[in-house]
C-alpha positions in Angstrom: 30.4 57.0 26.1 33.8 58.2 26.0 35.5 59.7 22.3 38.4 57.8 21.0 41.0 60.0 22.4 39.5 59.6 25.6 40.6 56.0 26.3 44.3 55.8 28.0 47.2 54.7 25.2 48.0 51.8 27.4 43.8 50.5 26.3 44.3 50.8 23.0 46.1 48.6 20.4 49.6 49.2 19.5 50.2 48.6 15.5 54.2 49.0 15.6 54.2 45.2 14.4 52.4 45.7 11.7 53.1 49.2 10.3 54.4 52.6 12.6 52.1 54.7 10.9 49.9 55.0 7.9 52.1 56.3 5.2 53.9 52.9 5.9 51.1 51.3 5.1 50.2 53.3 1.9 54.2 52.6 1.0 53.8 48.8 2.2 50.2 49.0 -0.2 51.7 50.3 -3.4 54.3 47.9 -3.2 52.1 44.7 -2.5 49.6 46.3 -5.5 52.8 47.0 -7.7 53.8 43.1 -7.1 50.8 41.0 -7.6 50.7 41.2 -11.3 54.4 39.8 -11.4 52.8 36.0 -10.3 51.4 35.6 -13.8 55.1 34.9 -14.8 55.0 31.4 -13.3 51.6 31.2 -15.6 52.2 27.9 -17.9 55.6 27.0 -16.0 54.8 25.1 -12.7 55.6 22.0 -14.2 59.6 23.6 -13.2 60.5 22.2 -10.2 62.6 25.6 -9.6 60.0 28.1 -11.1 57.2 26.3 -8.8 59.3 26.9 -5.5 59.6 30.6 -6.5 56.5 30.7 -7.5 55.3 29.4 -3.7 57.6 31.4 -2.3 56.3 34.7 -4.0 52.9 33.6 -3.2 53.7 33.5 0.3 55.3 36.9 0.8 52.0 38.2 -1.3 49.8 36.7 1.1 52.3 38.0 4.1 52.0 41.4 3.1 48.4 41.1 2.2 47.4 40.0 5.5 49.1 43.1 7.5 48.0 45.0 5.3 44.3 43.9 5.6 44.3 43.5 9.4 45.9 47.3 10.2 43.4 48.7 7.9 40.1 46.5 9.0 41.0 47.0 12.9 41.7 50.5 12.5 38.2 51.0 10.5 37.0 48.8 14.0 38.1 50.9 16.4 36.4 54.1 14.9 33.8 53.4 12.7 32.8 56.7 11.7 36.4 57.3 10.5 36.2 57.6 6.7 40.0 57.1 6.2 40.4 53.7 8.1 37.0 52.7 6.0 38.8 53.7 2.7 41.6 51.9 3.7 39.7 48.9 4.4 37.6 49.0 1.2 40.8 49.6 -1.2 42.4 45.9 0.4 39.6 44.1 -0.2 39.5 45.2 -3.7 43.1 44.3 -3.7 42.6 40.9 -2.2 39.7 39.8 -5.2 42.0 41.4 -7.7 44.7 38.6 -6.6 42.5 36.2 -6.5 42.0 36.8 -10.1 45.1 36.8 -11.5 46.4 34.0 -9.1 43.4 31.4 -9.9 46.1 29.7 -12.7 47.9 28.1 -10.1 45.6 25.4 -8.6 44.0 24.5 -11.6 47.9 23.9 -13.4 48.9 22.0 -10.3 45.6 20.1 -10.6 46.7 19.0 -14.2 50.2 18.0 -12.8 51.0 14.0 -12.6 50.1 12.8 -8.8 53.2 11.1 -9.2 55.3 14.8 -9.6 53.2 16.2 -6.7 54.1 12.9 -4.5 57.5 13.5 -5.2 57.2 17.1 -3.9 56.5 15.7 -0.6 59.6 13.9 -0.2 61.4 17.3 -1.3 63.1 19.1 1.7 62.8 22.1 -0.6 59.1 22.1 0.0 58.3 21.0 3.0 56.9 24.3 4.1 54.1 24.2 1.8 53.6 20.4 2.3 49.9 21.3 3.7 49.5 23.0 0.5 50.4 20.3 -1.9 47.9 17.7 -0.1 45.3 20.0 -0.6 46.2 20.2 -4.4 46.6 16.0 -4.6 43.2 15.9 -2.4 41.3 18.7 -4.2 42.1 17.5 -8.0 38.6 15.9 -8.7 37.0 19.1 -7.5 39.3 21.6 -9.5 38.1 23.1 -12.6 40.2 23.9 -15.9 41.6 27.3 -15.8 39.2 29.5 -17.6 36.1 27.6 -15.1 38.4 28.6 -12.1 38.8 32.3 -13.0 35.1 32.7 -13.8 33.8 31.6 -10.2 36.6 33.6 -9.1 34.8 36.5 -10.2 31.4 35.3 -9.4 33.0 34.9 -5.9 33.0 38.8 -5.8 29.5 39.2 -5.7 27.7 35.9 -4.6 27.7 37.3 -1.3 25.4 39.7 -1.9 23.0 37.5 0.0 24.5 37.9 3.3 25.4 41.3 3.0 21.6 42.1 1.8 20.7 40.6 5.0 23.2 42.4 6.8 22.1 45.9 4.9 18.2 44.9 5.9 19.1 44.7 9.7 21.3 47.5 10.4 19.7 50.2 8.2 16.1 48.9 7.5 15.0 46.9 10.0 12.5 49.3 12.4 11.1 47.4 15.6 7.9 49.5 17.6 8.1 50.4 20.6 7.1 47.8 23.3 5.3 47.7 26.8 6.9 46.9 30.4 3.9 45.2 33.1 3.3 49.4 33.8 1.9 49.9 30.6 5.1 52.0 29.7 6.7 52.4 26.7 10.0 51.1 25.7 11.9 52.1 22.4 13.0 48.9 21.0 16.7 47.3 18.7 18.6 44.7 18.9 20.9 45.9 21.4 17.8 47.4 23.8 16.5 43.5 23.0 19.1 41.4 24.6 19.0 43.7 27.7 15.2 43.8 27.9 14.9 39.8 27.8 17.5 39.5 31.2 14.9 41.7 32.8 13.2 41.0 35.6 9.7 42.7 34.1 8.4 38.8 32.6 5.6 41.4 30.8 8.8 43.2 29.1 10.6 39.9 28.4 7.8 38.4 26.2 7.2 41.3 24.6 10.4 41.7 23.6 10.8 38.2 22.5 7.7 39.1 20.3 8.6 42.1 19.0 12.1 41.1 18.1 11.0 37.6 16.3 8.2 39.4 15.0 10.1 42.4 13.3 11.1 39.9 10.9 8.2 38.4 10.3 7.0 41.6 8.7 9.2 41.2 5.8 9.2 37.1 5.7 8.6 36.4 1.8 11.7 39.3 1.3 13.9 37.3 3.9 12.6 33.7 2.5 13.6 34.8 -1.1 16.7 36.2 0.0 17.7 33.0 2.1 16.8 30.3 -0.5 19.1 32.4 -3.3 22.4 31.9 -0.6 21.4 28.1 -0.6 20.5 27.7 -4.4 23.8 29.6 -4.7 26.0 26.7 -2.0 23.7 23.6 -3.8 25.2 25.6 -7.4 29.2 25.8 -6.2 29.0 22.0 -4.9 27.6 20.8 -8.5 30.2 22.7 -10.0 32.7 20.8 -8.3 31.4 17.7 -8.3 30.5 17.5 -4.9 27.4 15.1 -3.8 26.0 17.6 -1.9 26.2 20.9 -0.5 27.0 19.3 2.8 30.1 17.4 1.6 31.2 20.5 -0.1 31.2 22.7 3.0 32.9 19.8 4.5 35.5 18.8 2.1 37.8 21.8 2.4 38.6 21.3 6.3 38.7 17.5 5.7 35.7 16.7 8.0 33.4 14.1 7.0 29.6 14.2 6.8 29.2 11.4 9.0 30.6 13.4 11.8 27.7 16.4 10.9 24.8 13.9 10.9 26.8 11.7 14.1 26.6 15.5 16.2 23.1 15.9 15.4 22.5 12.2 16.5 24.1 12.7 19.7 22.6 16.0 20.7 19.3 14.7 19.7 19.8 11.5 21.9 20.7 13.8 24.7 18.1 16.6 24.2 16.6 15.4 28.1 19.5 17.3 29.6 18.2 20.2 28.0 14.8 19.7 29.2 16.2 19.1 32.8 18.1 22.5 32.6 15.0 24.3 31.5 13.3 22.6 34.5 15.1 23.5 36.6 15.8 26.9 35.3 12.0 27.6 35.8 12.5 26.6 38.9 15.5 28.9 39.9 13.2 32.0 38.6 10.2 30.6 40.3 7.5 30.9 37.7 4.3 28.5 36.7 5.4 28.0 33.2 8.5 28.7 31.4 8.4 30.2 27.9 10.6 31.0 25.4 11.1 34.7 26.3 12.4 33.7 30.0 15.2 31.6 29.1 17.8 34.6 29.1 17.0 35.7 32.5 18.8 35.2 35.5 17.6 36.0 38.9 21.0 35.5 40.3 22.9 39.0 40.9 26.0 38.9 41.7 27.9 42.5 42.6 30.5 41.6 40.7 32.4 44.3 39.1 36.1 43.5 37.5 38.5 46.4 36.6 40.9 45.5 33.6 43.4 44.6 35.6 41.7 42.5 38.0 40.0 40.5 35.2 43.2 40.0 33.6 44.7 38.3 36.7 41.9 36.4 36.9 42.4 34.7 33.5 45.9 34.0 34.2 45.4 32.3 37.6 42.6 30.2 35.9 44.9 29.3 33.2 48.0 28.4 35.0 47.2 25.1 34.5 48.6 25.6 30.9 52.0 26.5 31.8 54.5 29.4 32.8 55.3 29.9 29.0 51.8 30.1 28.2 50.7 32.9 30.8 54.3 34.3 30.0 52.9 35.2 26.7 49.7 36.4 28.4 51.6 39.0 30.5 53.2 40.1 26.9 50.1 41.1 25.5 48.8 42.8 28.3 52.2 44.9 28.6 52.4 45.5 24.9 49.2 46.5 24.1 47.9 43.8 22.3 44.4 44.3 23.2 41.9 46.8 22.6 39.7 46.7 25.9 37.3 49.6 26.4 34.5 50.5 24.7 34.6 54.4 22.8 31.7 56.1 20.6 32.0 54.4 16.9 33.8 51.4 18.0 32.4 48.1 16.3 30.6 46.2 19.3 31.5 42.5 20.3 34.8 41.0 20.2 37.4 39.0 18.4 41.0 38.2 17.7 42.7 38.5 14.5 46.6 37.8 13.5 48.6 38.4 10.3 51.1 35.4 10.4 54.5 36.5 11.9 53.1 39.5 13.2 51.3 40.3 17.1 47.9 39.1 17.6 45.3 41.6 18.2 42.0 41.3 20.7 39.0 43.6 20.4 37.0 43.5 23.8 34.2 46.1 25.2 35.2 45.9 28.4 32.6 47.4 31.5 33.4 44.7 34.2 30.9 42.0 34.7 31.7 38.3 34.4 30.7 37.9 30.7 33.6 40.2 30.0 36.2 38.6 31.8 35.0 35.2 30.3 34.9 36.8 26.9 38.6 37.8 27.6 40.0 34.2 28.6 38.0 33.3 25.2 39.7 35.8 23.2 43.0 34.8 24.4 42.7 31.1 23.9 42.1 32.2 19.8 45.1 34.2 20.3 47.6 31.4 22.1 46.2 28.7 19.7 47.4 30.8 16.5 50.7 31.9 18.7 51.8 28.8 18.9 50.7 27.7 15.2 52.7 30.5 14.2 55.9 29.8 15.8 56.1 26.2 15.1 54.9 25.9 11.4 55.9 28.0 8.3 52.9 30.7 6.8 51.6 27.7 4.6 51.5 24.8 7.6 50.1 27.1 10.1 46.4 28.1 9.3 44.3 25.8 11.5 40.8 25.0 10.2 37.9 26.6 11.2 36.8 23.5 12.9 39.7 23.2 15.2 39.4 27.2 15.6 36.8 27.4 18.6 38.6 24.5 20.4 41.5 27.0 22.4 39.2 29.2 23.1 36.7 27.6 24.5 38.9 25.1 26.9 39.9 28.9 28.7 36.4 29.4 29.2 35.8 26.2 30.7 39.0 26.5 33.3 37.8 30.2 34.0 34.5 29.0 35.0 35.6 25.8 37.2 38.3 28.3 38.8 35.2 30.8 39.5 33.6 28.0 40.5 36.0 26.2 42.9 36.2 29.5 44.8 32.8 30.1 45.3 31.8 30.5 49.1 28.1 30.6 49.0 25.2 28.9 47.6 23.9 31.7 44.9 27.5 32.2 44.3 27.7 28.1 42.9 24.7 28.7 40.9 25.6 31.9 39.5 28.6 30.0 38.0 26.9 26.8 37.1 24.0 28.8 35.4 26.3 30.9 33.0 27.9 27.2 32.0 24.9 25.4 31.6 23.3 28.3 29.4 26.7 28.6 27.6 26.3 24.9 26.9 22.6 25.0 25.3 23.3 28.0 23.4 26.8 26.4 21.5 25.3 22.6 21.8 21.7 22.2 21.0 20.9 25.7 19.9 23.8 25.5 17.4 23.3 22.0 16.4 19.5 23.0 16.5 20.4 25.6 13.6 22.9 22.7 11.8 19.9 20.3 11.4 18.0 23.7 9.7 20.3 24.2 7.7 21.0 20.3 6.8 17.0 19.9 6.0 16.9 23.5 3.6 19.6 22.2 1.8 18.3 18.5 0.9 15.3 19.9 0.1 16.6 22.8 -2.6 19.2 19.9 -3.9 15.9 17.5 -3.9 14.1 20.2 -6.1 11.0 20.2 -3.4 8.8 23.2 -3.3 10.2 25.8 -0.6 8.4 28.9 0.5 8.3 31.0 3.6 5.0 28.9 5.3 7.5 25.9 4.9 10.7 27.4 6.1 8.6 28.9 9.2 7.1 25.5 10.1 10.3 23.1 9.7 11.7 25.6 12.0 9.3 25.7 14.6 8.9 22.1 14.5 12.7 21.9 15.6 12.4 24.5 18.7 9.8 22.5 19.9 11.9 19.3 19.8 14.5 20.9 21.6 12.9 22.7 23.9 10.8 19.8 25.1 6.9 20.4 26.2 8.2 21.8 29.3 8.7 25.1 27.6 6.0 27.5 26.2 7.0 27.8 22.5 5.7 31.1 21.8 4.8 31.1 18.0 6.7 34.1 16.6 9.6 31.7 17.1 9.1 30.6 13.9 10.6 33.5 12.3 13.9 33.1 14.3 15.3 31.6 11.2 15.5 34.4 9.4 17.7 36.5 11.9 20.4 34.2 11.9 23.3 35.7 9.9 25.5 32.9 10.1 22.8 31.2 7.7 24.6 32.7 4.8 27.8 31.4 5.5 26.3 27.3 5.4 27.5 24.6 7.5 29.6 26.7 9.9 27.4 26.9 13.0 28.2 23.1 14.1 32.0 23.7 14.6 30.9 25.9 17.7 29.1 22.4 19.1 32.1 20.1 18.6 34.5 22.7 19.6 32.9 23.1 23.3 32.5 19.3 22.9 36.0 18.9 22.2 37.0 21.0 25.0 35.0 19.2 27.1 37.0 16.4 26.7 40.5 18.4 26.6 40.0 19.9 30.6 38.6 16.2 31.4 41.7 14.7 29.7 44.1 17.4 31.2 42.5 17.1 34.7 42.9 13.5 35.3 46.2 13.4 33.5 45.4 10.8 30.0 47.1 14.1 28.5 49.6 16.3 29.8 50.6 20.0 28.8 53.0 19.7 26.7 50.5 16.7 24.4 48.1 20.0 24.5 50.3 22.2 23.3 51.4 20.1 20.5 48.2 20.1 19.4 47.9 23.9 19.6 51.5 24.0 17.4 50.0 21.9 14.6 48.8 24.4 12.4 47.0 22.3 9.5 49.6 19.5 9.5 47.3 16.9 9.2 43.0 16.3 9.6 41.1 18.3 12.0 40.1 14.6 13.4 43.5 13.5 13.3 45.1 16.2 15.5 42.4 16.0 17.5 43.8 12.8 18.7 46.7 14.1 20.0 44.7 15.2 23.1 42.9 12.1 23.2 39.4 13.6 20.9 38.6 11.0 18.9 35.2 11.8 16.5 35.7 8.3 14.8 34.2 6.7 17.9 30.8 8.6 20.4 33.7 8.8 22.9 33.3 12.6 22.6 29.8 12.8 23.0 29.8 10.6 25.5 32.5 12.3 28.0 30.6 16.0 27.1 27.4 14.9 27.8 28.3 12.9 31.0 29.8 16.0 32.4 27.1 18.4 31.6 24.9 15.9 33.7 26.7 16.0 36.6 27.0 20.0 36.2 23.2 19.7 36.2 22.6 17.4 39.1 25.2 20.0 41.0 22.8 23.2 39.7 19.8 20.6 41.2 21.8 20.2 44.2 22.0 24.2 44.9 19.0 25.1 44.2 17.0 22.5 46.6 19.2 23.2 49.3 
């Protein structure tokens, strides 16, 4: 693998938006750390009309500053692990960013205390209309704000209740050991989780299961550790919701993005009512790799090979011909990003794996990719982008405050760029394995966001009410109410191979609760965003409103704009309806 240095400039991020160089971020830092301090002067006075709006207003150039200053240290540190500097860098703003915390935890608890009638008032104030989102929050939130000194203590216990997930995180990457597995030859195969995902798309069926086993089973060695560690992240989510005065851990997940807990337990319905589609694709799928019986360890294989190999370039083009459906302005912007260096495409030696996009408001956005050229990367690219036009356009429309989207409307862009990649891929297909190639990667995209994530929600959902419900918990339990859920969604078509049981306790995004489900609504939302674009009940422009809406009103209620309503199945509905025909077209392909 090629050394930073290596990799071409014009592959590699350009930071000139954020800072030219790193003694203007070291000035920018001492100057943001010099100025934080000074918002304890609006402590006691935000019942001033005039001393609040400053007092907003200095917030919001603290928060600016502290974004940049964040984002050109933690992609830096990305790009180059090993580099101690970036990592000091990155260490020294996150120490800054709890320090504010501290000192600015005051301010919601004062407003809190404010008359509703003042804060209604603000509303209709001109004056504050860019922090409009921020004062329904306050006007929402007030039953669930504590006084002042409550506030600035869980502040602080903030710093290091997430010990849980990064113990978890420490366990995997530095102490987790796997042995060495077996291939049908009887030969040896050094095994991680990296060598894991590539061993279970193998052809070797003996090398599949026994990496399945082997990678469930690694954790099984160290279940009561993992069990203990797991049930302290939920005893610490059932402890925050009491604390505010929440019902439940659920609705306390929920509350801050305005969702409501019907629409949790109305997803798991759905899914549940629609769990034969998943049978039928696993059916079929066993058919496609032409074995006996399906297990558990097969499911990532595909015995469709396509030579498909994408430069940069070409893969680029590719995403904006798919996407031209959106709009010159939109693809426009596209072009910008390749030209000025807004992505980071290539893998290098110490670069963090994976990829994501991240933007300080007002500023570029940036995209991490590890580019090689097959088809995932290309569709992992249109993803990427999709994050990056949806907080684009955000950005440009709403002011810093009115322009953070919600996590729940956050996998929504993306994933409607995956979608139009993959019918554009699809439409163009010539032959027969080249239509089932395409049809495969949806339909496995669509189990592994919809019912494998909704699969993980109910988990969560049932360890939750049962810590809030004081029932005994241990690992035998944990395992089991697992298991007992793969098996319902996998149907008695698959072989459930028992070391499944474990999977539970590699999930990381288990110690961040209630989060998994927004990747099942957001495919499901746009689902229904290229069905509504494509026969025209929305146009362009109604989607791009919805992209410019920052956090202007409910998730649910901008949703609306592009014709997603969650207080009806309508959603569900209209997803589920076209993953069936998707599978009756995979049927189609494969019997012929």
């Amino acid at each position: 693998m090629k050394k930073r240095n290596q990799i071409a400039e014009k592959y590699k991020w350009n930071f000139e938006s954020y800072y030219k160089s790193d003694d203007d971020w070291q000035k920018a830092y001492n100057s943001y750390s010099s100025n934080i301090s000074q918002i304890k002067k609006y402590d006691g006075f935000l019942h001033n009309k005039k001393k609040l709006l400053d007092c907003f207003r200095d917030m919001e150039n603290l928060n600016l500053e502290l974004e940049a200053l964040y984002i050109y240290a933690h992609c830096n540190s990305d790009v180059d692990i090993a580099n101690t500097k970036y990592q000091a860098m990155y260490n020294k703003i996150r120490e800054k960013a709890t320090e504010q915390s501290v000192i600015t935890s005051f301010i919601q608890p004062q407003l809190s205390r404010l008359d509703n009638k003042y804060l209604e008032n603000l509303l209709q104030d001109k004056d504050f209309d860019d922090f409009s989102s921020y004062i329904k929050d306050i006007l929402r939130e007030k039953e669930h704000t504590l006084n002042e000194n409550e506030e600035e203590l869980l502040s602080k216990i903030s710093s290091f209740s997430s010990n849980f997930s990064q113990i978890h995180s420490s366990f995997e990457n530095a102490d987790l050991k796997f042995k060495d597995i077996l291939d049908k030859n009887g030969k040896k195969h050094k095994m991680n989780q990296s060598q894991a995902s590539i061993y279970l798309r193998s052809e070797d069926y003996v090398l599949r299961e026994n990496a399945y086993k082997e990678l469930q089973g690694a954790y099984a060695r160290y279940n009561n550790f993992l069990t203990v560690n797991y049930l302290g992240s939920v005893k610490k989510d059932v402890f925050y919701a009491k604390s505010r005065k929440f019902s439940s851990a659920l609705e306390g997940a929920l509350f801050y993005e305005q969702i409501e807990p019907e629409l949790y337990q109305n997803l798991i319905k759905n899914v549940e009512e629609n769990l034969s589609l998943n049978h039928k694709y696993f059916q079929l799928k066993k058919k496609l790799i032409n074995l006996k019986t399906i297990k558990l360890s097969d499911i990532y294989y595909n015995p469709i090979k396509l030579n498909l190999k994408f430069t940069y370039e070409k893969a680029f083009n590719y995403v904006c011909g798919a996407l031209k459906i959106l709009g010159k302005d939109y693809v426009d912007f596209l072009t910008n990003m390749f030209e000025k260096r807004m992505i980071d495409v290539f893998p290098n030696e110490n670069k963090r794996g994976g990829a994501y996009q991240t933007m300080a408001t007002k500023k570029n956005p940036l995209v991490l990719t590890n580019f090689v050229g097959n088809y995932n990367d290309v569709s992992t690219l249109a993803h990427e982008l999709g994050h990056a036009m949806h907080s684009v356009y955000s950005d440009r429309a709403q002011s810093p405050a009115n322009s953070q989207y919600t996590i729940f409307l956050a996998e929504i862009a993306s994933t409607v760029n995956e979608i139009l990649l993959n019918d554009y891929f699809l439409s163009s297909a010539k032959t027969k394995k080249e239509k089932i190639f395409y049809l495969n990667e949806f339909l496995f995209d669509f189990y592994a966001t919809v019912f494998r994530q909704t699969m993980f929600a109910n988990f969560e959902f049932i360890i939750h009410s049962k810590v809030e419900k004081n029932e005994e918990l241990s690992s035998k339990i944990l395992n089991e109410t697992y298991l007992n859920l793969v098996k319902k969604y996998f149907g008695s078509k698959v072989k459930i191979l028992k070391e499944v049981q474990y999977e539970w306790s590699r999930i990381p995004h288990f110690y961040t609760s209630f989060y998994v489900y927004k990747y099942a609504t957001g495919i499901i939302s746009a689902i229904n965003i290229v069905e509504n674009l494509k026969s025209n009940k929305i146009t362009v422009e109604d989607y791009k409103k919805f992209l410019s809406s920052g956090c202007t009103d409910t998730p649910t209620n901008l949703l609306k704009i592009v014709k997603v309503n969650y207080d009806s199945e309508e959603p569900f509905k209209v997803a589920f309806k076209y993953v069936e025909n998707k599978i009756k077209e995979f049927e189609k392909n494969i019997k012929n």
